[in-house]
C-alpha positions in Angstrom: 10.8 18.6 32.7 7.4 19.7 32.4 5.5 18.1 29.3 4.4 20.4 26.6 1.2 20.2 24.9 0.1 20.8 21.3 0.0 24.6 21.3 2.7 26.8 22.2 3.3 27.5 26.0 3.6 31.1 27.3 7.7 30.9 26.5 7.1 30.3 23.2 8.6 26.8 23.3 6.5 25.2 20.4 7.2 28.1 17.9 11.2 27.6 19.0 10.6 24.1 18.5 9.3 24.8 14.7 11.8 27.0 14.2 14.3 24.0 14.8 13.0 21.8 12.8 12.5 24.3 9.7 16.4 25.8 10.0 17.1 21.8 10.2 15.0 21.0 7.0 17.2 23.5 5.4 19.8 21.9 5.8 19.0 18.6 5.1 18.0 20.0 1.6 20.9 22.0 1.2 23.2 19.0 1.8 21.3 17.1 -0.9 18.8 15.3 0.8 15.4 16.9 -0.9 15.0 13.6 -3.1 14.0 12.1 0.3 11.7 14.6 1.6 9.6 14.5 -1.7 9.5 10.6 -1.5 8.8 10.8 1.7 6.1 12.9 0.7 4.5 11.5 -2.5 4.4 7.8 -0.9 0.9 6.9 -0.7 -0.5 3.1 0.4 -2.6 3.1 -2.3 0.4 3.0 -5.0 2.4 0.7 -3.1 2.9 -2.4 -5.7 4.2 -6.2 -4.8 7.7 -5.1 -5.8 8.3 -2.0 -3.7 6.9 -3.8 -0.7 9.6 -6.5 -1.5 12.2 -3.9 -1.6 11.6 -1.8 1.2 10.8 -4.8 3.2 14.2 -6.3 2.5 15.8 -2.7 3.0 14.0 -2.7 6.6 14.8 -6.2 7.1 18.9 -5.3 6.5 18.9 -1.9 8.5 17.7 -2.9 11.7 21.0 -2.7 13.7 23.4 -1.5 11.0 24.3 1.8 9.5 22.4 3.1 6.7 25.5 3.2 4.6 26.5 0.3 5.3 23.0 -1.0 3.8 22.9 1.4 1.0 26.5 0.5 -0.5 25.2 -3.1 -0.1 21.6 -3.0 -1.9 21.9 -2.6 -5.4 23.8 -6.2 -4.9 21.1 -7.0 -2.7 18.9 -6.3 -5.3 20.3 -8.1 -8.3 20.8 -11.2 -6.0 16.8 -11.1 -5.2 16.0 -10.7 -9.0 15.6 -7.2 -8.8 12.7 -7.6 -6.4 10.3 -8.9 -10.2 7.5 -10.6 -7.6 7.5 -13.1 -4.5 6.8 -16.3 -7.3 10.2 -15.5 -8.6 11.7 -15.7 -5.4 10.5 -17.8 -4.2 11.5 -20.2 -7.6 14.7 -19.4 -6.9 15.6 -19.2 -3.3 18.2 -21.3 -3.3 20.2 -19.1 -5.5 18.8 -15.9 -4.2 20.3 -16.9 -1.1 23.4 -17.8 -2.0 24.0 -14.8 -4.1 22.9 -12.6 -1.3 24.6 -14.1 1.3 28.0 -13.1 -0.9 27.1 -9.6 -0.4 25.5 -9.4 3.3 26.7 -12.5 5.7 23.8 -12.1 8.0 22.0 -15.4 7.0 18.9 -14.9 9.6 18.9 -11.4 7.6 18.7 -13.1 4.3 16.7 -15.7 5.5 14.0 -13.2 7.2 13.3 -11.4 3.7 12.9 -14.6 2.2 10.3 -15.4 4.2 8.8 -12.1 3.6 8.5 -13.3 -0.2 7.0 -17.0 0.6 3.9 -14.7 3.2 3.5 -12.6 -0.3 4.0 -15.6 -2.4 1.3 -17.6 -0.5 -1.4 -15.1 0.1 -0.9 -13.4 -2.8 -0.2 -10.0 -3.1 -3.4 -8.2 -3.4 -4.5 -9.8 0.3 -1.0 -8.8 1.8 -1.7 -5.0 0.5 -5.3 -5.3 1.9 -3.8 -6.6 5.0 -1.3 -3.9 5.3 -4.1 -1.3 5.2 -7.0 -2.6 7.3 -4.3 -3.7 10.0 -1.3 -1.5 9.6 1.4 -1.8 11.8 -0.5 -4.9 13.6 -0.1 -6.8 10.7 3.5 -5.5 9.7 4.5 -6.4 13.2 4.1 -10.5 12.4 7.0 -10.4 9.8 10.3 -11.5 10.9 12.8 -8.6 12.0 9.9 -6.4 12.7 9.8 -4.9 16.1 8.9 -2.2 18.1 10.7 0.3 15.8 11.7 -1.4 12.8 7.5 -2.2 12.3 7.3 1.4 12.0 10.4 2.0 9.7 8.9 -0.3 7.2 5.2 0.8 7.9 6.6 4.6 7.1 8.5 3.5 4.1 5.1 2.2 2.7 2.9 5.0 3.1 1.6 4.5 6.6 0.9 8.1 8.5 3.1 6.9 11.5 6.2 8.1 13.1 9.3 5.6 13.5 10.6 5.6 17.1 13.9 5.1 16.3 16.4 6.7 18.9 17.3 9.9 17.3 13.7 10.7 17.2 12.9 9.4 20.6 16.0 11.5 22.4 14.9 14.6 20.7 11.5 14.1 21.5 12.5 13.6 25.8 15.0 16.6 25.2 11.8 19.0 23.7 9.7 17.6 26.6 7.6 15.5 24.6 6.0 12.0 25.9 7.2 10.5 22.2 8.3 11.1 19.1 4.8 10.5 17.3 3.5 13.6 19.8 6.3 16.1 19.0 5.8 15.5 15.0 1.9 16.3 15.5 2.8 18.7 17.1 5.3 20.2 14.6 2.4 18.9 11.5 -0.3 21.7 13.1 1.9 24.2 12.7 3.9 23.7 9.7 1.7 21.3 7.4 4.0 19.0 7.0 3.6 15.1 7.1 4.4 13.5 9.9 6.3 11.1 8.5 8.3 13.7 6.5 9.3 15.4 9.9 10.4 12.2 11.4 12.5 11.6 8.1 13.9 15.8 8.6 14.8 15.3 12.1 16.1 11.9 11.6 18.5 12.7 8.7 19.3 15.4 10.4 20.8 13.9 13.1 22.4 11.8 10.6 24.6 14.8 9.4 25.1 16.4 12.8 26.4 14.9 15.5 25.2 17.5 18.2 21.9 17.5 17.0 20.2 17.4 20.6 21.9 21.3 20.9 20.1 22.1 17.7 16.8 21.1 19.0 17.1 22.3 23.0 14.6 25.2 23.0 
């Protein structure tokens, strides 16, 4: 399949590919998923707080692998077990217990393990280098954190207010089925045309293929 580029091609495959992803943000929002888009949205790096990072970290750290409602029925136990996510010291104070309270919830113990080592990195370097870290290096310096790969580095790097686009499969198979080289290029793409972040179309067509199961016929234009 030939590649397309950033503007519409003589068969009007771009605008079809637009008006895909704008019938499928409909949907997401009538299904009751517009919460997500506008936190998608608002996130910004320089809010992002020792506490969130500790949270979506963990939530990150848990995902990779597993169903999201699998993770989602599980976190507010999650949470409570890692003292509601209060700072890395606290954590770190407590791991022990933190641990063992967690693993009673998620029995994944390199899992649990992983986000407590996430809170001794914080912990030790202190919260207002890891933030300066996280911007200046980005997904670089995301990428050194246990359980962060190739796509979960991404996933967490999004969830903090990083302008990047999470590779995860849905994205990537509707990106090959559209004719784009990646997922990061078809959301560009999309973003000239509509305005939309590019991390708030990776969250649309991602959820969206969440709630439909032939997604890929949605998005073949």
């Amino acid at each position: 399949m030939r590649l397309l580029t950033r503007q519409p091609d003589s068969n009007g495959s771009l605008t079809r590919l637009v008006d895909a992803y704008l019938t499928a943000k409909e949907v997401v929002i009538d299904l009751g998923f517009s919460a997500e888009i506008d936190w998608q949205h608002d996130l910004s790096l320089s809010d992002l707080t020792e506490s969130y990072f500790l949270c979506e970290s963990a939530w990150v750290i848990l995902s990779a692998g597993m169903r999201e409602s699998i993770v989602r029925r599980k976190f507010p136990a999650i949470t409570r077990a890692f003292r509601n996510w209060e700072s890395a010291r606290t954590i770190v104070s407590c791991r022990h217990q933190c641990k063992r309270d967690a693993m009673a919830v998620f029995s994944n113990e390199r899992k649990i393990t992983a986000i407590l080592m996430v809170a001794e990195e914080v912990n030790k370097k202190g919260f207002p280098h890891v933030k300066k870290l996280v911007f200046e290096e980005g997904i670089d310096y995301i990428r050194d954190f246990p359980f962060m790969g190739p796509v979960t580095s991404f996933h967490l790097a999004k969830n903090l207010g990083v302008p990047v686009v999470k590779p995860d499969r849905h994205l990537v198979r509707v990106a090959k089925r559209v004719g784009y080289p990646s997922p990061d290029s078809m959301c560009q793409a999309i973003a000239q045309i509509v305005g939309d972040k590019i991390a708030v179309i990776d969250l649309v067509i991602w959820r969206y293929a969440t709630l439909n199961r032939n997604y890929l016929t949605h998005f073949s234009i």
